[in-house]
Structures are given as C-alpha cells and as structure tokens.
ZAMARGU-4260 file (C-alpha; in steps of 0.2 Angstrom, whole numbers, plus 5000, padded with zeros to 4 digits):
<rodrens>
0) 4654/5272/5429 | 4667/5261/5421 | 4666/5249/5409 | 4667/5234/5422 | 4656/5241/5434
5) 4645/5246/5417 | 4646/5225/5415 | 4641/5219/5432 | 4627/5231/5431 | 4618/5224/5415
10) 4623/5208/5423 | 4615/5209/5439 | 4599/5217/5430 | 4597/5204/5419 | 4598/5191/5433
15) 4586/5198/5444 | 4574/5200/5430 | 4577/5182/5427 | 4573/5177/5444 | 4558/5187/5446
20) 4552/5181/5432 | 4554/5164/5439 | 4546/5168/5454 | 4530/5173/5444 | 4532/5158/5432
25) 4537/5147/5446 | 4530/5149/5460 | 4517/5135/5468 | 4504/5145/5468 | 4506/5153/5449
30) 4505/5133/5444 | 4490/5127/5432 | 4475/5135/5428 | 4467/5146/5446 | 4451/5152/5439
35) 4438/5154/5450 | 4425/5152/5450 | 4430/5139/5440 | 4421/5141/5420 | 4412/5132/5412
40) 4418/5127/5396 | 4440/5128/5394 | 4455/5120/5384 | 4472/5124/5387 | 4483/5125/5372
45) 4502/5126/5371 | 4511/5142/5371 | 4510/5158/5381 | 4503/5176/5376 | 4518/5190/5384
50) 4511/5205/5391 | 4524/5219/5384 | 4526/5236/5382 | 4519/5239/5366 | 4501/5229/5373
55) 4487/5238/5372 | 4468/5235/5377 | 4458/5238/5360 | 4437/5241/5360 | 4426/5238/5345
60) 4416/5253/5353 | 4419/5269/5364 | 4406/5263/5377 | 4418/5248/5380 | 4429/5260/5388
65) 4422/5261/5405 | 4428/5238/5406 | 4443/5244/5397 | 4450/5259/5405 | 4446/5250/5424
70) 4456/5234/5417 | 4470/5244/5411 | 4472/5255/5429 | 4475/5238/5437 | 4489/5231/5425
75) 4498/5246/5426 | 4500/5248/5444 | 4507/5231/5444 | 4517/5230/5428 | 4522/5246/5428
80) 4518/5246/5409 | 4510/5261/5401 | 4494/5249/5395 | 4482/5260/5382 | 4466/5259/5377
85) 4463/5262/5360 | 4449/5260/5345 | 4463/5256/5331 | 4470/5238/5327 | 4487/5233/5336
90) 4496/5221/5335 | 4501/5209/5353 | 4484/5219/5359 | 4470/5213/5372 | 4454/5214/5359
95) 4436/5218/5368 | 4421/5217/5359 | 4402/5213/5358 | 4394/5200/5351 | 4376/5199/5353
100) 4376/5180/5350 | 4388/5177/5365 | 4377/5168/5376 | 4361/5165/5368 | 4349/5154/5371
105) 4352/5157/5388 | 4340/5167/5402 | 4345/5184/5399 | 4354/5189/5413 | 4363/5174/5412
110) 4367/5178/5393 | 4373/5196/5402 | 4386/5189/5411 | 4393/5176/5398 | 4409/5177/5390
115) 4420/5169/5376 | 4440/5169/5382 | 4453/5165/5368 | 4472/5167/5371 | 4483/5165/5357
120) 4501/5168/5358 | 4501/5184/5346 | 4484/5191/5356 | 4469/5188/5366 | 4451/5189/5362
125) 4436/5193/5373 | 4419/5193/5367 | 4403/5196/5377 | 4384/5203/5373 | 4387/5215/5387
130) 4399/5228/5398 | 4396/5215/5412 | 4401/5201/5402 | 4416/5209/5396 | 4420/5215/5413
135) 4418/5193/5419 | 4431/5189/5404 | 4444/5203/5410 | 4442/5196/5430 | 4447/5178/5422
140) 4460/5186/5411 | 4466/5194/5428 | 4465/5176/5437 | 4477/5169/5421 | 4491/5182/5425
145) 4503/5176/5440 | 4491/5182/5455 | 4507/5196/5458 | 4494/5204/5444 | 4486/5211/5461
150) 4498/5219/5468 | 4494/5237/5465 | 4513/5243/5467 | 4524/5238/5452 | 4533/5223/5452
155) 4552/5227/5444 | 4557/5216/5430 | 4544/5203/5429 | 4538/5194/5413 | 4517/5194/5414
160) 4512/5179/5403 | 4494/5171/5403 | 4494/5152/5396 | 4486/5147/5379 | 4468/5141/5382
165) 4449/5144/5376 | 4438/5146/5389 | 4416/5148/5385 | 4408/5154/5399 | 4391/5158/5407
170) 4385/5157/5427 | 4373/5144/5436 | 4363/5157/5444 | 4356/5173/5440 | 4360/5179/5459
175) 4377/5177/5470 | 4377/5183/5483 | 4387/5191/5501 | 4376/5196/5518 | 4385/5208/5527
180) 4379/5212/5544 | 4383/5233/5547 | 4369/5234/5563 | 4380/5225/5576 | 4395/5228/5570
185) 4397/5243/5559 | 4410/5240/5543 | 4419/5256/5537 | 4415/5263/5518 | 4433/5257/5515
190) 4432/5241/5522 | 4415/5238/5511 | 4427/5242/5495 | 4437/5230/5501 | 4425/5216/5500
195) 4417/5224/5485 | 4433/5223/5474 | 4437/5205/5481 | 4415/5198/5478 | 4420/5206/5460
200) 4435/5194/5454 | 4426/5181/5457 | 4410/5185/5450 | 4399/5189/5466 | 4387/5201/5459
205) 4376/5205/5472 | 4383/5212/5492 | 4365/5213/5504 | 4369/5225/5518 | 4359/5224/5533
210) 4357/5239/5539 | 4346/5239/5554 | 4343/5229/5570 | 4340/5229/5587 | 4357/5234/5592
215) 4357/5248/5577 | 4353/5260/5563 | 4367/5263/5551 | 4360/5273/5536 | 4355/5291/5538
220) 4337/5296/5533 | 4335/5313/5534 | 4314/5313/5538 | 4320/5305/5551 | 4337/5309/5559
225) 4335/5300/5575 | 4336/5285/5566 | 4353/5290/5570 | 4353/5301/5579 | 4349/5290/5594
230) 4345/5273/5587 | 4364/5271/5577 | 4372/5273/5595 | 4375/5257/5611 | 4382/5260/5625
235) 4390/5242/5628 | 4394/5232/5644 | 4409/5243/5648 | 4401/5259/5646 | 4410/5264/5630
240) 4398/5270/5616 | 4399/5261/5599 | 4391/5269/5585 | 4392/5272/5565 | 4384/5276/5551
245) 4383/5278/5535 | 4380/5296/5525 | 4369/5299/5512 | 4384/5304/5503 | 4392/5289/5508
250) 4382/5277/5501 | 4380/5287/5486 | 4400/5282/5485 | 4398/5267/5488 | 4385/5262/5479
255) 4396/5270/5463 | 4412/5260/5468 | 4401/5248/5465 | 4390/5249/5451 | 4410/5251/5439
260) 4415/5233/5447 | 4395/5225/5443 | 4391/5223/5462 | 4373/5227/5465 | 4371/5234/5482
265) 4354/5226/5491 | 4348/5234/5508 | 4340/5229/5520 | 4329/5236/5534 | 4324/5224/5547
270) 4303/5224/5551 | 4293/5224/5560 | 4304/5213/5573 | 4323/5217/5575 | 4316/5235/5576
275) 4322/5241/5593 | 4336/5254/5587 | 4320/5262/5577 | 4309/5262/5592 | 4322/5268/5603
280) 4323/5282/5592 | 4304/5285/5589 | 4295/5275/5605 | 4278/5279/5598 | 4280/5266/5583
285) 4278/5251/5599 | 4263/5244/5602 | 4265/5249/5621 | 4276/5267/5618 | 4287/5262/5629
290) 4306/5271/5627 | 4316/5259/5624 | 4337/5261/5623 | 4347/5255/5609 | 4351/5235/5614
295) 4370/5232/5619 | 4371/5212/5618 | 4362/5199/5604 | 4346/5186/5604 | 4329/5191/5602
300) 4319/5202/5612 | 4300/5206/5612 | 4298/5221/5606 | 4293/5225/5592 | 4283/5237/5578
305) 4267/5241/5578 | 4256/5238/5562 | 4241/5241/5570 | 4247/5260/5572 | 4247/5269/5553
310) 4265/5280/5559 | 4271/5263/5557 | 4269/5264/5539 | 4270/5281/5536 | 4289/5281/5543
315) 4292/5266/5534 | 4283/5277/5517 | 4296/5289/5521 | 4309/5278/5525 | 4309/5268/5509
320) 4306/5285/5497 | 4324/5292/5504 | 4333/5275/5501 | 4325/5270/5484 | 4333/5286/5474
325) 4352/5279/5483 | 4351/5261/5478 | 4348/5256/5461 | 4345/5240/5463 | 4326/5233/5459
330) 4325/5222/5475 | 4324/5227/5491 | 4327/5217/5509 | 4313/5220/5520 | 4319/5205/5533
335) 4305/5199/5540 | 4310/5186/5551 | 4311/5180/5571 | 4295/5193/5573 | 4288/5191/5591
340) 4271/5190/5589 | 4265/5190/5609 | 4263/5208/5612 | 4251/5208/5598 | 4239/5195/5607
345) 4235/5210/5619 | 4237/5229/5609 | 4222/5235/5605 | 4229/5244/5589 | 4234/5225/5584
350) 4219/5217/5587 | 4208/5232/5579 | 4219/5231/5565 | 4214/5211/5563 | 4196/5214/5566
355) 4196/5228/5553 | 4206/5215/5539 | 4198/5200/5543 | 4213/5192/5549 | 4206/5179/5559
360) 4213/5162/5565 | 4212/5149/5555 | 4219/5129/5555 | 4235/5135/5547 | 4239/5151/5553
365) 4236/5163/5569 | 4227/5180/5567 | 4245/5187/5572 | 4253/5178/5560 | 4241/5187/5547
370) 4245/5203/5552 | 4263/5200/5550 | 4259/5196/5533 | 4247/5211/5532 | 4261/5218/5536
375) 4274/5212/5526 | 4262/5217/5510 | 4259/5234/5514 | 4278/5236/5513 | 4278/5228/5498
380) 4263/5238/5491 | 4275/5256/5497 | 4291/5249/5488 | 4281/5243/5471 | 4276/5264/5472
385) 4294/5266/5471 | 4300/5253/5459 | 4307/5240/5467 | 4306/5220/5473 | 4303/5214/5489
390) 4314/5201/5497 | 4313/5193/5513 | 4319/5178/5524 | 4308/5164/5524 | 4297/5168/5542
395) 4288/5180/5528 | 4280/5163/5524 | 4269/5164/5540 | 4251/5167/5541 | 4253/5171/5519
400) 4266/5176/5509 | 4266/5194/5501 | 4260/5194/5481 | 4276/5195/5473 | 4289/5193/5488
405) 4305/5184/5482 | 4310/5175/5499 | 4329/5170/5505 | 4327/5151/5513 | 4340/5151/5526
410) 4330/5140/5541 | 4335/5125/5529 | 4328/5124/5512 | 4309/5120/5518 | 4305/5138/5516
415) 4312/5138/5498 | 4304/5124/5492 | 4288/5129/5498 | 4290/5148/5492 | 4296/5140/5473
420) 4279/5126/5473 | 4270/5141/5474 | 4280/5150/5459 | 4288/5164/5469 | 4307/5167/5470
425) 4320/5160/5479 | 4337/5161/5484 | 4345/5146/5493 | 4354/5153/5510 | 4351/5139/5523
430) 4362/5136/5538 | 4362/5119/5533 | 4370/5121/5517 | 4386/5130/5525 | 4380/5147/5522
435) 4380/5154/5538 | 4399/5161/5540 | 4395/5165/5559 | 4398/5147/5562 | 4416/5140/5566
440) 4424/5134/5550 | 4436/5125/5559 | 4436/5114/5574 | 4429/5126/5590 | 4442/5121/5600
445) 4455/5127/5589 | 4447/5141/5582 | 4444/5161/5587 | 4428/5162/5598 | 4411/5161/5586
450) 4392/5161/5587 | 4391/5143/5586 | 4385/5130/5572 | 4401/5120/5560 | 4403/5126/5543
455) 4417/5121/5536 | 4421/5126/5517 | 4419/5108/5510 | 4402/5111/5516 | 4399/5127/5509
460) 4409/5121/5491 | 4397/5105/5491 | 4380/5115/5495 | 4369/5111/5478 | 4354/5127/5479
465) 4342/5115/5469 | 4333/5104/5481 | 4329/5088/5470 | 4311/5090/5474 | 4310/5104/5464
470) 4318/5097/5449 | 4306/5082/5451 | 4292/5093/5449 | 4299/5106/5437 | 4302/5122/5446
475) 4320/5123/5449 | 4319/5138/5439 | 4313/5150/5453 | 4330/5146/5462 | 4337/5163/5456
480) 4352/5159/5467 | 4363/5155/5480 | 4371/5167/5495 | 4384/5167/5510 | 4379/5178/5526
485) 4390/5186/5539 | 4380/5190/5554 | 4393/5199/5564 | 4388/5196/5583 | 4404/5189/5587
490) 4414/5197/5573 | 4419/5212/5583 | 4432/5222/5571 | 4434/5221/5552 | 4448/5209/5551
495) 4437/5198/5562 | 4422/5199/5546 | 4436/5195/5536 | 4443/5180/5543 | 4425/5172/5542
500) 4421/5177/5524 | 4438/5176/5516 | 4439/5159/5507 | 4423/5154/5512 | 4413/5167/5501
505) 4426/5159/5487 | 4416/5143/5491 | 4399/5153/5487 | 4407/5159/5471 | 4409/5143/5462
510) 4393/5135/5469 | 4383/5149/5460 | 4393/5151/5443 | 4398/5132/5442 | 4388/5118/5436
515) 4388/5105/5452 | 4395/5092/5441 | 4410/5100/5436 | 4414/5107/5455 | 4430/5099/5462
520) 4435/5101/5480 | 4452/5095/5480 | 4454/5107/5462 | 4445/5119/5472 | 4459/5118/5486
525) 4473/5120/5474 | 4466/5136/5468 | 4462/5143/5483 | 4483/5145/5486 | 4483/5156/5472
530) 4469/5167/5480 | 4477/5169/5496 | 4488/5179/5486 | 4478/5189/5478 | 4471/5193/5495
535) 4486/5198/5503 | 4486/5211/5490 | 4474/5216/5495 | 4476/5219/5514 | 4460/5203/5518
540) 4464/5194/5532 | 4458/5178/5528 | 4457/5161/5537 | 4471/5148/5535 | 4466/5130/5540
545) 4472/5127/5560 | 4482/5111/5563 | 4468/5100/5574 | 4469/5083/5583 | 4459/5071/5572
550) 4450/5063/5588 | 4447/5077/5603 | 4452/5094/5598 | 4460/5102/5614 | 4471/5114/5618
555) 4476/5104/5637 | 4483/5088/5637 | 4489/5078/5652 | 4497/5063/5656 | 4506/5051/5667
560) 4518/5041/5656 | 4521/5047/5638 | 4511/5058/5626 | 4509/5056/5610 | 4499/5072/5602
565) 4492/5070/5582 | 4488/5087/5570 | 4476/5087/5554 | 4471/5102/5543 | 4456/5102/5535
570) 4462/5103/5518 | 4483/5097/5514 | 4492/5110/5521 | 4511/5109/5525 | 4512/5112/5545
575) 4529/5117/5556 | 4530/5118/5575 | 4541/5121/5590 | 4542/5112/5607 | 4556/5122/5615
580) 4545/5140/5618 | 4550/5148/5601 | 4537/5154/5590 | 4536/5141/5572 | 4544/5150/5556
585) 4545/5145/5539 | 4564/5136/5547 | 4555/5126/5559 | 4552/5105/5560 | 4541/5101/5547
590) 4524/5091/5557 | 4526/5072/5548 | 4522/5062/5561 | 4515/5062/5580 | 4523/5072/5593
595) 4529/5061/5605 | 4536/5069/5625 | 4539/5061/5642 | 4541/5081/5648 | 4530/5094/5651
600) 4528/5107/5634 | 4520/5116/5625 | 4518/5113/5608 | 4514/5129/5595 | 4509/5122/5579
605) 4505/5134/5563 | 4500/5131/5546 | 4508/5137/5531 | 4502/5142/5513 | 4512/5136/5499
610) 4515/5155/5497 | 4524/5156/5512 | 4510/5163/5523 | 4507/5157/5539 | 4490/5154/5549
615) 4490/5160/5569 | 4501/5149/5580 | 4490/5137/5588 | 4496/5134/5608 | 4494/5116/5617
620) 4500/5112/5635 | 4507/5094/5634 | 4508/5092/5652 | 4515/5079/5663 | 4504/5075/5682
625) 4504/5061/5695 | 4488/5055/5700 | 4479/5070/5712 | 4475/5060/5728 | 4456/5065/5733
630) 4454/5079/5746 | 4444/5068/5759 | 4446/5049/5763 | 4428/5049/5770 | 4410/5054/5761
635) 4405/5072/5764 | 4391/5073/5775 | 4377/5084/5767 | 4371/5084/5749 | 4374/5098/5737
640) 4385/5112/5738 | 4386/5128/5748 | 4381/5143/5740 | 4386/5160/5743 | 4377/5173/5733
645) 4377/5190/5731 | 4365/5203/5719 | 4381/5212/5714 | 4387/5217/5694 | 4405/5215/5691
650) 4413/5210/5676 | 4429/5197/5683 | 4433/5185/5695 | 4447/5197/5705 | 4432/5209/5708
655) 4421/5196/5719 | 4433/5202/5734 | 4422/5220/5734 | 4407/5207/5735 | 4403/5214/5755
660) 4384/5205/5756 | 4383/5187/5753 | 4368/5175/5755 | 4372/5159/5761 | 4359/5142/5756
665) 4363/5125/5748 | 4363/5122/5730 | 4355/5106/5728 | 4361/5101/5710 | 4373/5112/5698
670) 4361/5116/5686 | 4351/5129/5695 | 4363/5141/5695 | 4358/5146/5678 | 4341/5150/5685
675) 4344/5163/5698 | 4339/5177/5685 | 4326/5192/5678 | 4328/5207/5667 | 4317/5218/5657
680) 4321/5210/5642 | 4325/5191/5645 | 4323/5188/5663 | 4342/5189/5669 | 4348/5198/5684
685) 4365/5202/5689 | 4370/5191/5700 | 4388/5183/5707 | 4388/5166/5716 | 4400/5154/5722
690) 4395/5136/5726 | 4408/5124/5736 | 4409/5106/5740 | 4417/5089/5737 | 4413/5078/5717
695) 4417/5061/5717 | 4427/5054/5703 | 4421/5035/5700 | 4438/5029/5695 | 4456/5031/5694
700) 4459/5043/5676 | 4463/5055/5666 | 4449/5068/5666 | 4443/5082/5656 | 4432/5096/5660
705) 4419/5108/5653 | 4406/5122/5656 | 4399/5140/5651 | 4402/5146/5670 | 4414/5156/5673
710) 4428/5147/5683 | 4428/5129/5689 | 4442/5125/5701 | 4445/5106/5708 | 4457/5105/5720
715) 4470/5121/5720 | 4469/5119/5701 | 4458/5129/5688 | 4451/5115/5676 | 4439/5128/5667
720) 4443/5145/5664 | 4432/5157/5656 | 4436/5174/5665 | 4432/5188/5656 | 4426/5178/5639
725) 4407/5175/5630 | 4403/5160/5640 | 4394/5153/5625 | 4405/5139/5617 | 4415/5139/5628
730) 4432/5130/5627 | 4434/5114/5636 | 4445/5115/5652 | 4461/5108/5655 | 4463/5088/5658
735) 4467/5080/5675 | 4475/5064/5684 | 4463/5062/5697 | 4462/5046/5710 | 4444/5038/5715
740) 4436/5047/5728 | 4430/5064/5735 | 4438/5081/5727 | 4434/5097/5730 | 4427/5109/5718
745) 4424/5126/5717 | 4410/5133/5703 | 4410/5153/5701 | 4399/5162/5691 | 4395/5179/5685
750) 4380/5184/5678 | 4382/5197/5666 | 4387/5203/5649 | 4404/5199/5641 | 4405/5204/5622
755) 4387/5206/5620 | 4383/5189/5625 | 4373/5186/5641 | 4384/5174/5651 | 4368/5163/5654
760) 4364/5163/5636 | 4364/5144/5633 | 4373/5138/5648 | 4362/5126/5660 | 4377/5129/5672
765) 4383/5112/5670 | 4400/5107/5676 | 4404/5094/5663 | 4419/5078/5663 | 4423/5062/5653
770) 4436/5052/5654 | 4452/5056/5641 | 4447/5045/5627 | 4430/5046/5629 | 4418/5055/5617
775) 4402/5060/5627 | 4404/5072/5641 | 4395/5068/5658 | 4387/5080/5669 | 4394/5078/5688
780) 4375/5076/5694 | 4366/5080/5709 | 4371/5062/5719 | 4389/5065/5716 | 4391/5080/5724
785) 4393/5085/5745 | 4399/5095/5758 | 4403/5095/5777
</rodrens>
C-alpha cells in the first residue's frame, strides 16, 4: 500500500469511527436518561465515564463473579472489547461490591433487590447487599450505555460512554410478575429465554407458566406419561395435530437460564376445573369416567375433577412430588378458578364426600363451593409436604379460602381486598387494571384479531396495585405485588405473544418497582423508544402504536362528495403514508394533516419509531359511491326472511355449493339464527343457513354495517365479510350510499370452528347498521325485514 492510500485509509477510519460514535451519542433514542423501570432516587451530573480497553469489572469477592462474569459476556459481544474480571484495583474499572447496609430498613426482599449506582467520570460504583442486587445495578448500568449495548454482534468503532449521575434504588413490590399461557398455545424453550432475558432488564423477577388446561398438558411427569402422552396433543378444526411439551430436562434448562438472570419460574397446574387434557388422559379422574379428547377450541366446559374420588389426589400427590424437585421456587400456582360446580350436585363420590366433611350449605356458600375449597386445601396440605406456597386465582375465595393460600386478584381487585382483610397474600392482576394483554391495546378496528376487552398501555402504566381501602385500614402490606398475563387463545405463534406483551409488560415493570408518584407516562413514552431497540436486538416483535381515526376507527370509508379521513396514535408517534398503491417508507409524506380525496383510494398509513422502525401498514378504502337505488319500489309481501338450512360442516362460503339438502322455513327475526345449535360440550351443532329478503333503510345515507356472521351481502355488494375468520370481534363492514326504501340482503352463516373460536361464540346473529357519524349501532329488527 502507498503512502496516500496509507492516508486515506486512517482517514476514512477515523471518520467512520466519528460517525458511529455519533450515531450512539446522537441518536433520538440514546437521548436522556432510558431507565426503566424508572429508579427511585437519581442525579445526573456533568461529565461522562468511557468504557475502553483497559476497563475492567472488579469484585470485592469471588462469589460476585457469577453478576460479574454474566455482565462482562454481554459488553464484549457488543464492544468487541476484551472486558475482565478481576479481584485487584484498576484504574477506569466497573467496581462491584457488597454492602450489607445497602437497603436497610427496608422488607428484606425488597432490601435484596436494592442498589446504590454511582458513575464518575474516572469509574463506576455499584453497591448492593446482594448477588440480585448487584445484578439490578448492572441491568440499569446496561440501560445507561447507548441501547446498541444489546446488540450481541460487535459494533466497529463506537465510543460506549454512560452519563454522570447517582442513582439509589430499591422496588415497590416484592413480586413482578409475567403469565405466560403454554396450554393453548405452546412457546418453544428458546422462545421462553427470550422473554426471560428481556423480564430481566427491567427487573421482572418472577415468569408464572401455565402449564395445563382444557386444551393441553405441556410438562412431562413421568408417573404419569399420558399426561402427555395423549393429553399434550389437539387435533384442531382442520384435522392437523398441535401439540408440545416440555422435557424434564428441559425445564431443568430453563429453570437454570433462569435462576443466572433472577427470574423465578412459577408453575402452574390448573384444578380441579380446566382439567380436561388430564381427564382425557386418565378418564377415571371425572366424576362420570367418561373419555373425554383433548379440546380443540376455548371457553369453559363442564367437565371437571373429581375430588370426591381419592386418585384425584393421589395423581395430584404424584404430580406435585415430580415438579417440586424441578422448580425452585417456594410458590406454586394451583389455579383454581372458573370450576363448574354442576356435575357435583349429582356424583355420588362428590356428595359422599360432602356428607363425609360436613360441607353443608350454608347462607354464604353452597356445599359444592366447600368442596372446591375442600379441595383446594388438600392440595395445599400435599405441596406444604413438599415445601412450597400455594397460589391461586381469586374463585379460590369460594365456599373458604385454603389456610395459607396467597391468592392473584384478576376478577377486579374485590377478590384481593377481601383475601388482604383477612391477612392472606395478594398479587394485583385484575382485567380492570390493564393487566390482561389478551385484550386489544389498540383500537380493535385497526388492530390484529384478539380475545376482546381494551387495554391499552396508559392503562396498564397507570394501574396503582393498592386499592385505597386497604391503606385506609392498614393492610396494604399484603399486596406482595403486581402481574401482566398473556392468555394465548388468540395468540396463535410466538411472534403473536410477543406483540401483546412487548411494551406492555414494560408498563408492569415500572408499576411494580416504581413509586406511583414518581410514574410519568409521557417520560415513560420517551423511554420506551430506547427499548424498541433493545428489542430489536433481541429479535422481539413488539407492538408499535397503529395510526387510528380519533372518532370511528374503520378500515371502509365511503362517500358521495369529498372525503376527509383523520389519523391519531395513541402515544406521539411520527406517521408516513401513501395514496397512490405504494407501500409507506421512511421517504414517504409525513401525516400532518387530514387526508382529503374526491377519488376512490386507498390510503396505507404506518407508524414509525424514532429509530427508524416501522409498525404494519394499516390499509383504508376511501371510496367514492352514488346513492344505491333500493331493489323494490313496493313493500315486500311477507314478514322475515327465507331460510334455507342445511345440517352440513364446512369450513368457507365457496363450499355451500356441495350443500345438496336444504330445508326451507321463514326466519322470523335475525337473531335466531344464533340459536339453531347442540353439541356435547356447549350445545352447538354444525349447521350452514342462508336467510334472504328485503331491509328497509329509513332514510337517504351513508351507512355502516356490522355482525359476527359470516357474510352479509346488500344488494350485489358484500358489506360484512368474515369468511374464514374467528367471528368474535369481528371487524365492522364496509360503508354504503343507500336511498330510502327496500334493499335486499343476504345473511350466510356457518356454524363451526375457525381458530378455535366457535363461530356462535358471542354472536346473537345480529346484522347491525348506523348511519356514518353516528355512535350507536342499530339492529335491522324483525318489522324492517320481508320477502315476496
């Protein structure tokens, strides 16, 4: 090489290290201080502390090593640096060490998990009475560095520098927690890690798995092996198996990947209702030993356990034995809830069984509700045998709750209060509270299908776990804490799980390490830009607010004249868009202002992080009409609708023409459609019907339309479409110019099961319509409808 070339070289080095460096230093979403959860006690100083070459990680003590060693493994993968850990003095060095002091006065766990944080520019100093401790101050050293810290590939000539600043810090709560739901929908070991090592950068310190339900038994028990054997295998509504579960050795794994990051592992075995993937394996354990298969779609069902038989127990003995040597955890989630009770009114092993107790009626409680508490303390009584705590959700209240049970309020906060009045252990995870991260966390019109409920992150962020009746009368201190569940009916893959938890959990983080007084939302917001970095890193798919209309989310829109369509994010988010077909990038129109057309389009709207990331590209046809004349000048003769209907299974509209027998009658009103069912399990037949006739629209309008069925036509154009889709939540229909007077309709429906969901699961078969602008939605009732 020669000399020039030799220049240009160091040249182009040196200004590429300037520019990465810039990037780090510079970038939006490096900006400020992006703890989170955010601490309790912090000063920011002047200055910066360099993370070099010659920086090293010192320990006061060789057990410090394990917080150590993990720390240093992380830095070097991103800085590329060579970062030691060492027991001598250096200078420019990262010092750990315990203090017993750190944290006193306060609970003892809580004293566990503080921290003192001090960044000079020549050094930094953490402090803790604890490995865990240590291991929190690390985690916010790591949230100080530029969040390309995560990256876990190195990053070329970067400068790593962590601001001056003090920081004293100590949790809320004892307890922070995840639910993960592994029966419905089974999550990979790796996946798990995933979660594990994103709950553990923000101090989560506990991950509850819920490993068994109706629908399947995911951990191996080798007394046992048809637990999965039979019950951790569905056959769905396609005929495609689904099954999973974890090894012994597995969760052994797991539970270890764990432990070195400070995640306590919780699990959870649902009884004596959600039981069915155990009695499918072992029908004797029903009252009625009837076999049973494994349950390919979600809601409750009644089956259940039998605790008047003694196998019940003695499976459960055998059961808990295998499990308490693989978690280490002192508590131990026995569920509990949503227990139907009926089938116990009329088993002679149940009613002996309450005879035999004592476990008679009285004005509070129902002899079956005793025995499910009779229950629920013999399994408390068999994990006490092997050291451990039993938790439960809040039905574990009914007809007496166990002697020690720690209970998880998630039916509101009633169940907590009540559980904490009467000096037992709570932790705060009510629906209400925005806790539930199966609900939409965005408007469900823009949003991927979901369960149901509205739980958007402010709400979550704003939950406070201490009900003020409890402070008033002195027991707050039985809230142990506060946790987010992820109950994965409709989460059908990993990424799905993801995109529900991921920031929400975030929200859960700081509500159960932060004081409530010191919470910011908009603060909150901010940092949550440098975390959707961090995630990235770490392959999470998380949600990104979508753009929304602030009156009547929907993604149809019609008009006559001139359109003008409006977009809002639920937190300030810069938003681009396109009109002409092309996909949004970073390059197109910035959304500042309402989207005004005379033409049919379609507007695709996205969001995008300050990082550069963009959320899904959200699709609304803007579309142009002339009033629809109606299909008849003269009122139909007959009231109601023809009704052609056919005891036939198939799964989509384009299979009704193999439908050979149909039975003709009238369908006097909409509605009953819904009502045309039985089943084993919930009274629902496979059926396919079509009704047929004339509506009558009052006035000349714009109209919208809605329902759960699965297509509506009016006229020659489909207004509701929900052909092959859950039709629960379904998303509201397309708008329509349509002139006073009588226009046909068409209503199809197929009763069956689409993604687990029973297609009359909450749908009164209802064909709904407003008028655009309006808020409430009309059912088109029984006088508006006809035929000839």
């Amino acid at each position: 090489m020669n000399s020039r070339n030799l220049i240009l070289t160091c040249v182009c080095t040196f200004l590429c290290g300037c520019s990465v460096e810039n990037i780090l230093s510079e970038k939006e979403y490096n900006q400020g201080i992006n703890v989170l959860p955010l601490p309790q006690n912090i000063n920011v100083g002047s200055g910066r502390f360099i993370i070099s070459k010659s920086t090293q990680i010192t320990i006061s003590d060789d057990s410090l090593g394990q917080v150590a060693d993990f720390y240093a493994r992380k830095m070097q993968a991103s800085t590329g640096m060579n970062v030691k850990v060492t027991d001598k003095k250096v200078e420019n060095a990262i010092n750990l060490s315990i203090d017993r002091n750190v944290g006193k006065g306060l609970d003892t766990e809580l004293a566990a998990e503080s921290y003192l944080l001090s960044v000079k520019e020549n050094g930094v100093d953490i402090k803790a009475s604890s490995l865990r401790g240590l291991f929190y101050g690390m985690a916010t050293l790591m949230q100080l560095l530029p969040a390309e810290i995560e990256s876990g590939h190195e990053i070329s000539h970067a400068v790593w520098s962590v601001p001056v600043v003090d920081i004293s810090d100590s949790p809320r709560f004892k307890y922070r927690g995840l639910m993960l739901d592994v029966a419905r929908h089974f999550i990979s070991v790796e996946g798990l890690k995933k979660h594990i090592d994103m709950l553990a950068s923000v101090k989560i310190n506990n991950l509850h798995l819920h490993l068994t339900d109706y629908q399947g038994w995911r951990i191996e028990i080798r007394k046992y092996p048809r637990l999965t054997a039979v019950g951790g295998t569905r056959i769905d509504e396609y005929g495609k198996e689904y099954s999973g579960f974890y090894t012994q050795e597995e969760i052994k794994d797991l539970v270890k990947y764990a432990r070195e990051r400070f995640v306590n592992i919780i699990p959870e075995i649902d009884v004596p209702g959600h039981s069915l993937a155990a009695m499918a394996a072992y029908p004797e354990l029903s009252c009625t030993g009837e076999s049973y298969d494994v349950m390919n779609r979600w809601g409750p069902f009644p089956v259940v356990l039998c605790p008047g038989k003694e196998n019940m127990f003695e499976l459960l003995d055998g059961v808990f034995a295998e499990m308490s040597t693989l978690f280490p955890s002192e508590y131990f989630h026995i569920g509990g809830d949503e227990c139907p009770k009926k089938v116990w009114e009329t088993c002679p092993a149940c009613q002996r069984r309450i005879k035999e107790e004592g476990l008679f009626d009285d004005k509070e409680h129902s002899a079956e509700d005793k025995l499910q508490s009779y229950a629920i303390s013999r399994c408390e009584q068999i994990l006490k045998k092997y050291g451990k705590k039993l938790i439960g959700w809040d039905e574990i209240l009914q007809g007496g709750l166990a002697p020690e049970a720690t209970v998880m309020s998630w039916r509101g906060e009633a169940g907590g209060i009540a559980s904490a009045l009467m000096n037992h252990n709570v932790i705060m995870t009510p629906t209400s509270g925005g806790m539930y991260f199966d609900h939409y966390q965005g408007n469900s019109q823009a949003e991927p299908f979901a369960w149901g409920g509205y739980a958007p992150i402010v709400r979550s962020y704003n939950y406070n776990p201490v009900p003020d009746t409890l402070v008033k009368m002195g027991k707050e201190k039985y809230i142990l804490g506060v946790q987010g569940n992820a109950w994965t009916e409709c989460m059908y893959t990993e990424d799905i799980v993801e995109y529900r938890v991921y920031p929400r959990i975030f929200a859960v983080a700081e509500t159960g390490w932060t004081p409530d007084g010191k919470k910011d939302f908009n603060d909150f917001s901010r940092r949550l830009n440098n975390m959707a970095v961090r995630m990235d890193y770490h392959g999470i798919n998380y949600h990104i607010p979508l753009p929304e209309q602030p009156d009547f989310c929907r993604n149809h829109v019609a008009f006559t004249d001139v359109a003008s369509v409006s977009f809002g994010t639920s937190r300030p988010i810069k938003m681009v868009y396109t009109t002409d077909g092309t996909e949004p990038d970073l390059h197109s129109p910035v959304y500042d202002k309402p989207i005004q057309t005379d033409t049919t389009c379609t507007i695709r709207i996205r969001s995008v992080l300050p990082s550069g990331k963009m959320s899904m590209v959200r699709e609304v046809r803007v579309e142009r009409q002339s009033y629809k004349e109606p299909d008849t000048g003269r009122t139909p003769e007959h009231a109601g609708l023809k009704l052609h209907f056919a005891p036939h299974r198939c799964m989509y509209i384009s299979e009704l023409s193999e439908v050979k027998e149909w039975k003709d009658s009238v369908l006097t009103s909409i509605e009953p459609i819904a009502r045309l069912r039985t089943n084993q399990y919930m009274n629902v037949e496979f059926y396919v019907a079509v009704a047929e006739g004339y509506f009558f629209v009052p006035e000349d309008a714009i109209y919208e339309f809605s329902s759960n069925n699965t297509r509506i036509t009016v006229g020659d154009y489909v207004a509701v479409d929900n052909d092959g889709k859950p039709q629960v939540n379904s998303r509201y229909g397309k708008s329509m110019a349509l002139k006073k007077g009588w226009h046909k309709i068409k209503i199809e429906q197929i009763s069956n099961f689409i993604g687990g969901w029973n297609s009359q699961h909450r749908n009164s078969g209802a064909v709904m319509m407003r008028k655009y602008g309006d808020e409430k939605w009309t059912d088109i009732s029984k006088d508006n409808i006809k035929y000839n």
